[in-house]
C-alpha positions as CSV (number, residue, x, y, z in Angstrom):
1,X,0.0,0.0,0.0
2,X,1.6,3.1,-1.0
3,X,0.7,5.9,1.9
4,X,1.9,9.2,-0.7
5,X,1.1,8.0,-4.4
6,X,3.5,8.3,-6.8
7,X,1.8,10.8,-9.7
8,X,1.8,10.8,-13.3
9,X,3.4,13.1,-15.3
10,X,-0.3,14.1,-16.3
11,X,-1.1,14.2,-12.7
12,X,1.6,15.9,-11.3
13,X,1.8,20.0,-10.4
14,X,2.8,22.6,-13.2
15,X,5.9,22.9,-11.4
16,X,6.8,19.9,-11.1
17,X,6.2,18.7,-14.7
18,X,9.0,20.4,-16.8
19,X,11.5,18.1,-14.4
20,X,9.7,15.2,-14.7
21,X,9.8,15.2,-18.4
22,X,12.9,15.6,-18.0
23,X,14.3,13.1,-16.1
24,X,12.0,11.0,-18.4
25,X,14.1,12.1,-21.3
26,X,17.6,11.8,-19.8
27,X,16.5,8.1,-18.1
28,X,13.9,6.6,-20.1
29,X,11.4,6.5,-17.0
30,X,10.2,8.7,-14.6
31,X,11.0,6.6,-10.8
32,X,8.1,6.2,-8.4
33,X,10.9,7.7,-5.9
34,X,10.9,11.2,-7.9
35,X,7.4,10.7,-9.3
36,X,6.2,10.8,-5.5
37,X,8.3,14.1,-5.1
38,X,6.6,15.7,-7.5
39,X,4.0,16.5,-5.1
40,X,5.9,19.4,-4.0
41,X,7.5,21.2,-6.6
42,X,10.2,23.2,-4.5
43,X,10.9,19.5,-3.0
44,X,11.5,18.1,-6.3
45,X,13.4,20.7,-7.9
46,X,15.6,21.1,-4.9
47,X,16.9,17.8,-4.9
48,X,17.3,17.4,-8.5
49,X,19.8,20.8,-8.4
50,X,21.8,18.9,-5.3
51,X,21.7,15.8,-7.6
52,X,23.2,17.6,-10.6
53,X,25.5,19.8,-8.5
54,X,26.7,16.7,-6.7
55,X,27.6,15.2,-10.3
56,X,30.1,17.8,-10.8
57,X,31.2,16.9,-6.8
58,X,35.1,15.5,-6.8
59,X,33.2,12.0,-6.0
60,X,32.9,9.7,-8.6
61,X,29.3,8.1,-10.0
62,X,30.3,5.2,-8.3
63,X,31.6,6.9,-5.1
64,X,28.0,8.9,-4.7
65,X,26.3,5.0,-5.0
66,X,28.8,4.0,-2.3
67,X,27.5,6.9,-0.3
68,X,24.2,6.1,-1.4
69,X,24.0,2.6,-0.3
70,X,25.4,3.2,3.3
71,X,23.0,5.6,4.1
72,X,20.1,3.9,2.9
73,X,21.1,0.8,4.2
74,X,21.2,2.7,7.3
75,X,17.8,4.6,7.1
76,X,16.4,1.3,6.2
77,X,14.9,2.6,3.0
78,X,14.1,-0.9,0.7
79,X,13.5,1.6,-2.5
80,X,16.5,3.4,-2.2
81,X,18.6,0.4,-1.9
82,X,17.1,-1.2,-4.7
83,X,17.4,2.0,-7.1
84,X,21.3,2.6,-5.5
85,X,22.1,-1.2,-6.0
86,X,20.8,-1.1,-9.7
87,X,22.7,2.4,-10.1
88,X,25.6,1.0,-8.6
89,X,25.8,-1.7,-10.9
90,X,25.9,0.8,-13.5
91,X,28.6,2.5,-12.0
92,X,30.9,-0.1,-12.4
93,X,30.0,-1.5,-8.7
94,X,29.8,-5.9,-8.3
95,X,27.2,-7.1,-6.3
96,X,29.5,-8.1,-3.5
97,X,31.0,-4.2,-3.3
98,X,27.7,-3.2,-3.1
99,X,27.0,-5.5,-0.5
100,X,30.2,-4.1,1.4
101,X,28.9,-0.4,1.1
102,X,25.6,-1.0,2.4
103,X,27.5,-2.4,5.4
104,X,29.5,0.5,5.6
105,X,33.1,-2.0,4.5
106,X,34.0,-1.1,1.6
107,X,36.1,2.0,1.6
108,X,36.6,5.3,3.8
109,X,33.5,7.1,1.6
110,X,31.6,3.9,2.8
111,X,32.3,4.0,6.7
112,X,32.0,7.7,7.0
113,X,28.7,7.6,5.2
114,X,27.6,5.1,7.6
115,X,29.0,7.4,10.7
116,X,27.3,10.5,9.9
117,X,23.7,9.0,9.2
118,X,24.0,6.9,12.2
119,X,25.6,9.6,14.1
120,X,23.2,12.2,12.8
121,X,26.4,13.6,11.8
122,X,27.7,13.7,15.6
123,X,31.1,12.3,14.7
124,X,33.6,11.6,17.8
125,X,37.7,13.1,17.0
126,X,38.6,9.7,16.6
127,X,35.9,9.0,13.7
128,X,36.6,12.6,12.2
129,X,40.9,11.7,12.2
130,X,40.1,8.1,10.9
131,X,38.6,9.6,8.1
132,X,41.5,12.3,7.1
133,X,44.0,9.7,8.0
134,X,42.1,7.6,5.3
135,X,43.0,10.1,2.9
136,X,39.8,12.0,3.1
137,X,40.2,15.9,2.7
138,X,37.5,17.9,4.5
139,X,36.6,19.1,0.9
140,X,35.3,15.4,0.4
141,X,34.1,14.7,4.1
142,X,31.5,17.9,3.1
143,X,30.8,16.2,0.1
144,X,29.6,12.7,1.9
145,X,27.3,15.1,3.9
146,X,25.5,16.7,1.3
147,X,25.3,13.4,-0.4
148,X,24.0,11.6,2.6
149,X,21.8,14.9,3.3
150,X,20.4,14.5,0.0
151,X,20.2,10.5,0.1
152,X,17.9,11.2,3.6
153,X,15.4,13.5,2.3
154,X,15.3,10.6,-0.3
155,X,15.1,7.8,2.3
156,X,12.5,9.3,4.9
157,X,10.2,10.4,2.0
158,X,10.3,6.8,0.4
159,X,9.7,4.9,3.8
160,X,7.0,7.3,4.9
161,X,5.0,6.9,1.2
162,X,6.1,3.0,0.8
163,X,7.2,3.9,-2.7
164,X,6.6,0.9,-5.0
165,X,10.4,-0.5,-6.0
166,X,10.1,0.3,-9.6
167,X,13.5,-0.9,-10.1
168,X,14.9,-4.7,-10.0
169,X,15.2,-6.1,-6.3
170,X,18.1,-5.6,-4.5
171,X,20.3,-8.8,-2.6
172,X,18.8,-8.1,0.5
């Protein structure tokens, strides 16, 4: 049972549409996930200007997924780690690194991600210097945090709506 549908392009608010076709024209598909943020315009246009200013981050398409999959493996959002696993895979990810970034293994990006959205971004010293001494710049360390602040809007809205998993099943 979905709780918030997930609109139509036909059903969706003027202000909404003009993004919606587009992310229909740059993916082939319009994801229940952004379909049900449509509802609010300024929602739905706000994260799709951090997702586009985040592609032009210093973190890699494959490095954002990492991030991605830690903090929805951590927020417990099922559509987000489907969408993230399938993305991942696209990014050059195998199933068993993705299974190691949902459990915060993988790398540095992976463990911090993890941290802050557990943490709600209360990091200890020792969690912070673990990170630089991992080769992490503070440039980057603010770059996991606008990913996993973008990643949570993502999450909560997704588990609060029960968003339909449009996209193929994750390993779970």
């Amino acid at each position: 049972m979905t709780r918030i549908t997930a609109l139509t392009l036909d059903q969706a608010p003027a202000g909404s549409r003009a993004a919606l076709e587009n992310v229909q024209k740059n993916y082939g598909f319009i994801p229940n996930g952004i379909k049900t943020l449509a509802h609010a315009p300024a929602a739905l246009n706000g994260y799709l200007a951090l997702a586009q200013a985040m592609g032009k981050s210093s973190l890699s398409a494959a490095e954002r997924e990492v991030v991605a999959l830690a903090t929805s493996e951590v927020n417990g959002c099922d559509y987000c780690i489907a969408a993230h696993s399938f993305l991942g895979e696209k990014a050059g990810l195998s199933k068993d690194a993705i299974g190691q970034a949902r459990s915060g293994e993988l790398s540095a990006l992976a463990t911090l991600a993890r941290q802050i959205t557990e943490s709600r971004g209360h990091l200890t010293d020792d969690q912070l210097a673990a990170a630089h001494d991992a080769g992490l710049t503070d440039s980057r360390i603010v770059e996991v945090v606008a990913q996993v602040a973008q990643l949570t809007l993502t999450n909560y809205l997704n588990n609060l709506a029960v968003t339909e998993v449009d996209f193929p099943p994750s390993a779970r």
